[in-house]
Steps between C-alpha positions, in 0.01 A plus 500: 500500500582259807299225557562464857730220656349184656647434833623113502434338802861409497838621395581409152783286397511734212390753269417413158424813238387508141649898418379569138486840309139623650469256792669412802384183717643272836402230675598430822584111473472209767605124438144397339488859258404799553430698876379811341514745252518843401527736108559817379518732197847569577624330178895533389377759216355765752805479743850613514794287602508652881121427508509112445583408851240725659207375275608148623479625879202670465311147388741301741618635812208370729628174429818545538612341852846497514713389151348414218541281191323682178533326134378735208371451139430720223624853351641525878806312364504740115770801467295741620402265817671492869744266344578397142436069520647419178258300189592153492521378132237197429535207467510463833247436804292798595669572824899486597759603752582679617272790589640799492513724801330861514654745710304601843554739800282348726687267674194224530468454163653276289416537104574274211368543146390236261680534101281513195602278221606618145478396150751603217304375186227659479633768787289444783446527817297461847496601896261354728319253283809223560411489858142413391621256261706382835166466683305276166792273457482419898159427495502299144893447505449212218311801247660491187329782238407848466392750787325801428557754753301789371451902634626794416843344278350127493750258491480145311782261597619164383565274842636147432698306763478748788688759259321809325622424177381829319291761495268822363347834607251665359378832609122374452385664865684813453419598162147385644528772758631747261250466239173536743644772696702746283400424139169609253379136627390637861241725374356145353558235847255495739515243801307167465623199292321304199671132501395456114662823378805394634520150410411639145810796526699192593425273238561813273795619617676138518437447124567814390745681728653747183158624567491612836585875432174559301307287722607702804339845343188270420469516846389851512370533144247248646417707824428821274249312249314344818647129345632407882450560845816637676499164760505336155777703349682427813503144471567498140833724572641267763394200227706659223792536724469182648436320163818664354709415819379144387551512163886619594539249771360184268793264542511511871107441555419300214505124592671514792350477864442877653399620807474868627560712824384780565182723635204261484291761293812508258584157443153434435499750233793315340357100596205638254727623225684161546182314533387612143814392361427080648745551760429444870750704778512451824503793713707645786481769793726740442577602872505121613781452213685805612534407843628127407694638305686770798466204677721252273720792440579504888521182533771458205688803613488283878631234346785650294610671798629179695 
């Protein structure tokens, strides 16, 4: 699927694109932000190397007036991307030069790719959330704490003099996905949402996360015996994943200043987890920090270049 590109009223200065594994967005960017902007479904995982640089024409090339300047973020920059942007290893800031160049045949583009970041103890890793982390520390660059990025590998990440210090994934959104759509559970999940089942699968799951397992089949035991609604086992599954994703992530969160970006409807799931814990995070678009983020990224790469 296409969602259709905006016309800008003017030519861009550049192109700014956020190229994950499902999803692939631009903006067309002017001096005050951004001019227009345009998506697809045309994700790195559904397309072969030869196919990278016509998904990025098909969203692009009305805007295209002559050369242009295009800074990318995300699994655009992995091995199996247009161009392999090597992991920077943390500590370090979130963004770096240089940016690495991607190959392209049309001569009016210009591409450069933004690097992940790495960490060797624990192993882990990260593409596309250090240019959000980019964006957050140039709107709060004084923030010194924890910031929750959550979705489908959430990400929690130690920040503390412009530098992301450390950091930890957990596959809460995925194994999410995976349980409601191709395990027992989706005979018992219904749509709809009940806030008190899954502040209660929360609370559960935090202080008892060895637990999780058995609490998971609960889940549909509960549907069968007519125990739970399936909006209500719903909200209780993403509560047990969420409250063990807590319980794993303790030291970061636990007295220390947090604040998440991400989807509004998803960081608000998380603020509530949070909330019932006594701490307060501030919250964060996730598509306003990903284009301060390409933004800082160009402007560092401008700057090394002289």
């Amino acid at each position: 699927m296409i969602r259709p590109a905006q016309t800008p009223e003017q030519p861009p200065d550049w192109i700014a694109v956020d190229w994950g594994t499902t999803h692939l967005r631009a903006w067309a960017m002017g001096p005050a932000g951004p001019l227009a902007e345009a998506a697809s479904d045309d994700g790195m995982g559904s397309l072969a190397p030869a196919g990278f640089e016509p998904a990025l024409l098909r969203l692009v090339a009305s805007w295209l007036d002559g050369p242009a300047e295009v800074v990318a973020c995300g699994m655009v920059g992995s091995r199996q991307g247009w161009a392999e942007a090597p992991y920077r290893a943390v500590p370090c800031p979130p963004l770096g030069p240089p940016l690495v160049p991607a190959p392209a045949r049309d001569p009016r583009l210009t591409v450069r790719l933004v690097p992940g970041l790495k960490q060797l103890r624990p192993p882990d890793v990260m593409r596309g959330e250090e240019t959000q982390i980019a964006g957050f520390l140039a709107a709060r660059p004084g923030f010194d704490g924890v910031l929750c990025l959550p979705g489908t590998h959430s990400k929690w990440v130690h920040l503390s003099a412009g530098e992301v210090v450390s950091f930890s994934t957990c596959m809460t959104g995925e194994l999410f996905a995976l349980l409601s759509e191709a395990s027992v559970l989706r005979h018992s999940l219904t749509d709809g949402w009940d806030e008190a089942a899954f502040a209660e699968a929360v609370s559960d799951s935090l202080s008892r996360p060895e637990r999780l397992a058995g609490a998971l089949f609960g889940l549909r035991a509960g549907g069968l015996l007519g125990q739970s609604s399936g909006g209500a086992a719903r909200a209780r599954l993403s509560g047990l994943l969420i409250g063990a994703e807590l319980a794993a992530t303790r030291p970061y969160w636990l007295g220390q200043p947090v604040a998440l970006v991400g989807a509004e409807r998803l960081t608000a799931v998380y603020a509530s987890a949070l909330a019932a814990q006594g701490v307060t995070a501030d919250r964060a678009d996730a598509r306003a920090m990903t284009l301060a983020g390409l933004s800082a990224a160009r402007a560092l790469a401008t700057e090394a270049a002289r």
